[in-house]
C-alpha positions as semicolon CSV with decimal commas, in nm:
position;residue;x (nm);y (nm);z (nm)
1;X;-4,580;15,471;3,107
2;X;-4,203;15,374;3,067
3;X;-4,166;15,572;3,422
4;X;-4,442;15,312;3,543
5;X;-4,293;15,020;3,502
6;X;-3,966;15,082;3,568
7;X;-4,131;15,171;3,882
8;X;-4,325;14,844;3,924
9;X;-3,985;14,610;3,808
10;X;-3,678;14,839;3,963
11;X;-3,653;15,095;4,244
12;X;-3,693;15,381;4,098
13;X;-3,987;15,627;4,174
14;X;-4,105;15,768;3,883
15;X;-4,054;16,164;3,896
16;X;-4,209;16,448;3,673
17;X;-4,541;16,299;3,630
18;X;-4,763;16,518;3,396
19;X;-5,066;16,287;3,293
20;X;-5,076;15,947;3,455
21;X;-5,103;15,911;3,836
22;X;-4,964;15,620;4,057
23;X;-5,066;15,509;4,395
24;X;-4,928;15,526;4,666
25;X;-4,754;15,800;4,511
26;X;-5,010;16,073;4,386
27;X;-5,308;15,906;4,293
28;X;-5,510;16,025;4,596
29;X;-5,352;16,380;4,578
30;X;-5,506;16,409;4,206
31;X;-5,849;16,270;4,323
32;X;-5,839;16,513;4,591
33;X;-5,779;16,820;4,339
34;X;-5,982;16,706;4,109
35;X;-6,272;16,697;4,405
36;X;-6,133;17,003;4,517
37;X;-6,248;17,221;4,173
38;X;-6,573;17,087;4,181
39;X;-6,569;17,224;4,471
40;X;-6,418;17,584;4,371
41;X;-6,617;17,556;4,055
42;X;-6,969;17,566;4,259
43;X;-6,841;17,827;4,460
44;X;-6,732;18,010;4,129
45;X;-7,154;17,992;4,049
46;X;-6,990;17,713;3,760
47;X;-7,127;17,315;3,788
48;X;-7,000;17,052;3,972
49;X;-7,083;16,739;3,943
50;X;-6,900;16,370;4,000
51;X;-6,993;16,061;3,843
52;X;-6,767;15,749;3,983
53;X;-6,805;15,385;3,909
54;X;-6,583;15,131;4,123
55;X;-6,605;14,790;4,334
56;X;-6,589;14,931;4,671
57;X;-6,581;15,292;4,837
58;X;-6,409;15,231;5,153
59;X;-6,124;15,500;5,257
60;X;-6,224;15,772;5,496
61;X;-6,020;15,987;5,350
62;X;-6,199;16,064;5,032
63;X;-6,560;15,986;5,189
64;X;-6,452;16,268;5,371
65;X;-6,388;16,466;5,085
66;X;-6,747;16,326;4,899
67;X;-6,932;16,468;5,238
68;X;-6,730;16,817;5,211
69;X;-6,842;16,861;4,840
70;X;-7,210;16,763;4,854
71;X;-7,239;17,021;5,146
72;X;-7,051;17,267;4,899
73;X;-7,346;17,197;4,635
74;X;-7,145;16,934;4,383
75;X;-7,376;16,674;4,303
76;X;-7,237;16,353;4,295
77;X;-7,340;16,028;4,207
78;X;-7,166;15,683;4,260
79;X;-7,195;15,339;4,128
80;X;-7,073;15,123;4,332
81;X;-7,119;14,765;4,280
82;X;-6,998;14,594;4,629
83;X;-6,886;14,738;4,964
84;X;-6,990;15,145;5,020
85;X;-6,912;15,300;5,358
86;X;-7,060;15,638;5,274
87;X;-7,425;15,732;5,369
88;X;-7,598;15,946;5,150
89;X;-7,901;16,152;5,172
90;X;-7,784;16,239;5,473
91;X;-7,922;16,605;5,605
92;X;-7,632;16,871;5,613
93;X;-7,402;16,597;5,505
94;X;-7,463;16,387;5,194
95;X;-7,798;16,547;5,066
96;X;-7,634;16,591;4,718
97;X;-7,521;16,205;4,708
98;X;-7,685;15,941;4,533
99;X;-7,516;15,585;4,550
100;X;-7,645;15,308;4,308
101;X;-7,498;14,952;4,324
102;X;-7,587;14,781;3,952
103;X;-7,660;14,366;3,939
104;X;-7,756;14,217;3,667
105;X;-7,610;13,969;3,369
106;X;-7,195;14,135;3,371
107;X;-6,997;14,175;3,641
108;X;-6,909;14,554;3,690
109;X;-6,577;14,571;3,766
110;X;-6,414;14,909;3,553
111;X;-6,327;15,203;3,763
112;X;-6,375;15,541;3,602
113;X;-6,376;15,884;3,762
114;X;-6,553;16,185;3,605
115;X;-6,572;16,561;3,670
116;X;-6,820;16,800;3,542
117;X;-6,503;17,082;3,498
118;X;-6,779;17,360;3,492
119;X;-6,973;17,183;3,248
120;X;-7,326;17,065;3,228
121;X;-7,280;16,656;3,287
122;X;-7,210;16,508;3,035
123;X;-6,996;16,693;2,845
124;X;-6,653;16,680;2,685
125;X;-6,488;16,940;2,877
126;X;-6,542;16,646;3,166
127;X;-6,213;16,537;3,345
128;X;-6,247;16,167;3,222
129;X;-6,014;15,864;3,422
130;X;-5,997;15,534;3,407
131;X;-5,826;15,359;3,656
132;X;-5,756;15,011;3,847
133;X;-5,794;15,132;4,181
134;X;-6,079;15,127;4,412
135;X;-6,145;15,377;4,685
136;X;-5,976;15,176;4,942
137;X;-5,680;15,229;5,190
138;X;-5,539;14,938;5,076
139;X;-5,510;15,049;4,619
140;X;-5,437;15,426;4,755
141;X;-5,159;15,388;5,015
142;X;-4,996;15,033;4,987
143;X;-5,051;14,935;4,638
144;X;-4,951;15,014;4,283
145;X;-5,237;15,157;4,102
146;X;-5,258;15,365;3,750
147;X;-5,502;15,639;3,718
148;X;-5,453;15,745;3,347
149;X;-5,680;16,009;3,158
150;X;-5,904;15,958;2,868
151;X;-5,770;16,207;2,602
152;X;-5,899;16,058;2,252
153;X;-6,181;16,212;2,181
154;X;-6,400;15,917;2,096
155;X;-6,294;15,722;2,373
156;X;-6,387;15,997;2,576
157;X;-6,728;15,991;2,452
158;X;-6,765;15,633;2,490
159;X;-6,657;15,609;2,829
160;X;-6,877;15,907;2,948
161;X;-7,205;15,949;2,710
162;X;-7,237;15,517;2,656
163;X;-7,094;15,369;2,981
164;X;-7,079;15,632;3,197
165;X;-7,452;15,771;3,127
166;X;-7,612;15,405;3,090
167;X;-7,483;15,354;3,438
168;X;-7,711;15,684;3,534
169;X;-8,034;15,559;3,365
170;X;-8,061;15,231;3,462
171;X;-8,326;15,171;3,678
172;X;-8,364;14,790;3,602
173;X;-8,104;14,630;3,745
174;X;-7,989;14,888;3,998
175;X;-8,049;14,921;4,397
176;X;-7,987;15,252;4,536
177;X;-7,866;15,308;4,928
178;X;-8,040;15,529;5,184
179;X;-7,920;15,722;5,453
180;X;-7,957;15,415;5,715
181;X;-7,756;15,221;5,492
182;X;-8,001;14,981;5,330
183;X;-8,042;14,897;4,965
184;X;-8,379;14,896;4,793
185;X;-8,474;14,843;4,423
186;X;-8,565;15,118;4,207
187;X;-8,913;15,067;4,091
188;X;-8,954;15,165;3,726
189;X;-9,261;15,138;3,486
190;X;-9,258;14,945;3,172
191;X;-9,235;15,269;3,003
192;X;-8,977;15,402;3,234
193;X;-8,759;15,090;3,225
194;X;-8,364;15,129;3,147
195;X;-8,115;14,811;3,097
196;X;-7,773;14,915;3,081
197;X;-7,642;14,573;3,001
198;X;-7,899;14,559;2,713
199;X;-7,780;14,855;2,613
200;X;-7,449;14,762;2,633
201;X;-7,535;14,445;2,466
202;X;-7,706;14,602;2,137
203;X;-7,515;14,916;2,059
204;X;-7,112;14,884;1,934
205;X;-6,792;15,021;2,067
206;X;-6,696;15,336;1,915
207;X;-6,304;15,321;2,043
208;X;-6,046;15,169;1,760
209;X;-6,304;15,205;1,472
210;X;-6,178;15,521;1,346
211;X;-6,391;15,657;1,037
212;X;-6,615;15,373;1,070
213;X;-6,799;15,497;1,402
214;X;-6,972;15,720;1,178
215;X;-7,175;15,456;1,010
216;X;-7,266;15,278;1,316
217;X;-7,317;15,523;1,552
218;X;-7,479;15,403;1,930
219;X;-7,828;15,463;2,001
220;X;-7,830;15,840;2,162
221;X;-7,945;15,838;2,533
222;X;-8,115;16,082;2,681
223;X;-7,994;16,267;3,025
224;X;-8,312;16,177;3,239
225;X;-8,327;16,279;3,564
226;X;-8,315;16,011;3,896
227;X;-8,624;15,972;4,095
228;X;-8,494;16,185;4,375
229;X;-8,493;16,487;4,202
230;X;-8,124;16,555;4,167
């Protein structure tokens, strides 16, 4: 982090980099590894699967690299809350995609970037980020960006089995995209319905609480599958 912002008030370009990642410096290359072994993992006969929450998914680049791992069998699902320039669903090109975009009380603004890692999602083997950029020419090649990874265990399980995961079930508030690029509201029954934000509302953080997590542990979700099947 010290190499970060003497890179952000100075000159100098940070060097050595072992856990964070800095745009335009290497924040795409790590996305694009990390993409790349799901990739290698489904090839492997392993899982691989993506979950990725952000404003706007804009930069051909990595769209590019979406397409090539949903035709390589990584399933992949993206919440993106504003502009999306990918089309999913589409046949022997984004069949494995599903792209949600989540309105309701909060604003969703938090980028975070998971991979399965050859594990069932979600799982704590998953390669967990949190990060300010968006997928967007603009945060990957001409701004300064952090992409750092979540490490602490109960962070980590936050982020993935509470945000992450409530993301995936919500069917009240969300809109999922087609392949022609429309939105359309995902019907639920009242015994089928999911909030995230009242979710998010009525169970606590878990990060910073140390010992006392284990006395107010979040309601447990369930991994339910989306409508479509995937």
């Amino acid at each position: 982090m010290e190499k970060f912002f003497n890179y952000v008030t100075g000159y100098s370009k940070p060097r050595n980099l072992s856990k964070i990642s800095i745009s335009p410096i290497n924040l795409r290359e790590t996305l694009n590894k990390c993409i790349a072994n799901e990739i290698t993992n489904v090839k492997k006969g392993k899982k691989g699967e993506i979950w990725a929450k952000m404003n706007s998914l804009v930069d051909p680049a990595i769209i590019d690299k979406f397409y090539e791992a949903s035709n390589a069998g990584v399933k992949i699902f993206l919440f993106v809350r504003g502009v999306c320039c990918l089309r999913p669903g589409v046949k022997d090109k984004s069949e494995n995609i599903i792209v949600k975009s989540m309105i309701g009380r909060f604003l969703e603004h938090s980028r975070i970037y998971c991979f399965a890692n050859g594990k069932t999602m979600p799982s704590r083997d998953a390669k967990v980020f949190i990060s300010s950029a968006d997928l967007m020419p603009r945060n990957l090649n001409r701004r300064v960006e952090l992409l750092v990874p979540i490490e602490n265990q109960t962070v980590h399980e936050q982020v993935l089995d509470q945000i992450m995961l409530a993301n995936y079930l919500d069917k009240n508030q969300s809109w999922e995209l087609d392949a022609s690029g429309n939105y359309k509201k995902i019907k639920y029954s009242e015994n089928d319905s999911f909030s995230a934000h009242d979710y998010f509302m009525n169970n606590p953080s878990l990060s910073g609480r140390g010992k006392a997590k284990l006395k107010m542990k979040p309601k447990k979700l369930n991994l339910r599958l989306i409508k479509s099947g995937n």
